[in-house]
C-alpha angles and dihedrals in degrees: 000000000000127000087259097051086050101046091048085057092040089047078060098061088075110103094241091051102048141092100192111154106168132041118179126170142151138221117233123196125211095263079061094249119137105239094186144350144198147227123183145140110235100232091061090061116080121266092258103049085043084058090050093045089055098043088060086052091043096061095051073079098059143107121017143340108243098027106044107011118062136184115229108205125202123207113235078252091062097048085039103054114339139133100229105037081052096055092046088050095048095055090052103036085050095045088239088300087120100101094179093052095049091050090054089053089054096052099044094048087049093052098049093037113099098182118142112242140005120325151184131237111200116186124177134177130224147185123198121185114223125217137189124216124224105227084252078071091247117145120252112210118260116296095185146359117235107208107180131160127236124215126196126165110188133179124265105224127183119245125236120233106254132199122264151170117239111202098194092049090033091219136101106251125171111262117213122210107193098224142335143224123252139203109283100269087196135007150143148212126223130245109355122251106236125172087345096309145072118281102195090186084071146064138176114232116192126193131175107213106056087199087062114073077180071223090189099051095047087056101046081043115037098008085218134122118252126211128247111289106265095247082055090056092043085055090038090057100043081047081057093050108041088050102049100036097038108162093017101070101101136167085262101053089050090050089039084061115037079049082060099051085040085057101043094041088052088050088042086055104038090049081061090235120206096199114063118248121271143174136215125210086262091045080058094039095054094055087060086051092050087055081053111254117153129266093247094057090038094059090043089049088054096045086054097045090053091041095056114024085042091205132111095238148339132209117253096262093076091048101059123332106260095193098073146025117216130178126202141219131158085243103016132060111195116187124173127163107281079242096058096041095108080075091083128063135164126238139182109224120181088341092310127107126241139194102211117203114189112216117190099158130054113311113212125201110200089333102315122109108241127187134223125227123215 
């Protein structure tokens, strides 16, 4: 799925766009044993717990693709005759009715989370009529109705007492509230929206953290293998580079590359993309060559890269993060906007090494301007 594709589902989760019937979900405690659950249709929950339940959905559609938002593909063999791609089936064929199936889901997502504490699964259904414009910019009637089921698992915390004012006693008192709700820390979405339609070879898999891959419950749940966490690929990738270039990896290569994926991330943008942005092992290895390492160390670089992150590609925020530009020391932290990186430099001096930072414009110490004498 695309931004777009994903933003079009996301825009569903308000409580004026969507048609979601049933919402079913469990509380786990943190012996792993479900406490309660629950079985309702949303149009019988007030408008304002309707708006929190789909803010909770909502968010399983958030952040980036790539890190964390991740495709789950299925072999032919899966969609043809396989556990996992049937259960997931069931619950949205049945629009969740299939109370079986839904206990099963349960089961089997209880048994592959290793989450500390209790917890919540959330699962919604939802069906989204799809409709074709004439290039007059008239709507077609509906040519199909995307039903897909949304997934979110999110932590159980315990509230703090708060401070309140109590009008029949006339006093403040604390209020306590027994537990809370907190951001999805997983989810997914099935089957996946491509090109305006399901694609029932696909699914969306969402997860908070983008140093967790939740390994065990994408394999219960999808029986599929996940790629590295995108801040281990982040680590892998400096390792790779560190490693094959050695004593080549300068400030300036570094710089060389995060201006490239500045570059290509501002075109892809401006040419208004579709597709997000990705890279291969020789997209990567061309921006080394652009810093100017030689041809030998680039193709040893993007054997490397293939050999250890084992995708076909990855976007450029798990290559080097190109929101920032942060220069370390053991003592000194030096950050400056990646625009402005050219700013720094390093220099031997007498046999010492130096991070030189020019300054041109006022220079301020803990808030006071200071000056600098030649």
């Amino acid at each position: 799925m695309n931004d777009r594709e994903i933003a079009t589902i996301r825009r569903r989760m308000r409580p004026e766009k969507n048609n979601v019937g049933r919402i079913r979900g469990c509380y786990v405690n943190d012996n792993h044993t479900i406490i309660s659950e629950f079985d309702q249709m949303l149009g019988m929950i007030s408008d304002n717990e309707a708006e929190e339940i789909l803010s909770l959905l909502r968010r399983t559609l958030s952040g980036t693709i790539g890190r964390n938002l991740i495709d789950i593909s299925f072999s032919n063999q899966q969609v043809l005759d396989s556990d996992e791609h049937r259960l997931l089936s069931s619950l949205r064929n049945s629009s969740l009715s299939d109370s079986d199936a839904v206990k099963a889901f349960f089961e089997k997502t209880i048994a592959s989370l290793e989450l500390e504490g209790s917890y919540f699964i959330l699962i919604a259904n939802d069906k989204y009529d799809i409709f074709t414009y004439n290039e007059d910019g008239e709507k077609n009637d509906s040519s199909e109705m995307f039903s897909y089921i949304l997934c979110a698992v999110c932590p159980i915390k315990a509230a703090k007492p708060s401070l309140g004012y109590n009008l029949s006693e006339n006093k403040f008192k604390n209020i306590i509230r027994d537990s809370m709700i907190s951001a999805p820390e997983i989810g997914f979405m099935f089957p996946a929206f491509d090109s305006n339609s399901a694609n029932i070879y696909n699914a969306l898999f969402y997860t908070r953290d983008v140093s967790l891959s939740h390994e065990s419950f994408t394999k219960a749940i999808f029986n599929t293998e996940m790629p590295l966490p995108a801040t281990e690929q982040t680590e892998s990738i400096a390792g790779i580079l560190n490693s094959t270039v050695a004593e080549g990896c300068s400030l300036e290569l570094v710089q060389a590359v995060q201006g490239q994926l500045l570059e290509l991330a501002a075109d892809h943008k401006a040419n208004k993309e579709e597709e997000p942005l990705m890279l291969s092992s020789k997209d990567m290895g061309s921006l080394l060559r652009f810093g100017g390492v030689n041809e030998e160390t680039v193709s040893a670089f993007s054997e490397k890269i293939e050999e250890d992150l084992g995708v076909a590609a990855i976007p450029p925020a798990n290559i080097i993060d190109i929101k920032k530009f942060e220069v370390k020391t053991p003592e000194v932290t030096v950050k400056v906007s990646p625009e402005h990186s050219d700013l720094i430099e390093t220099r031997v001096i007498d046999g010492t090494k130096y991070l030189l930072i020019r300054a041109d414009g006022d220079v301020e110490v803990n808030g006071i301007r200071i000056n600098i004498n030649e």
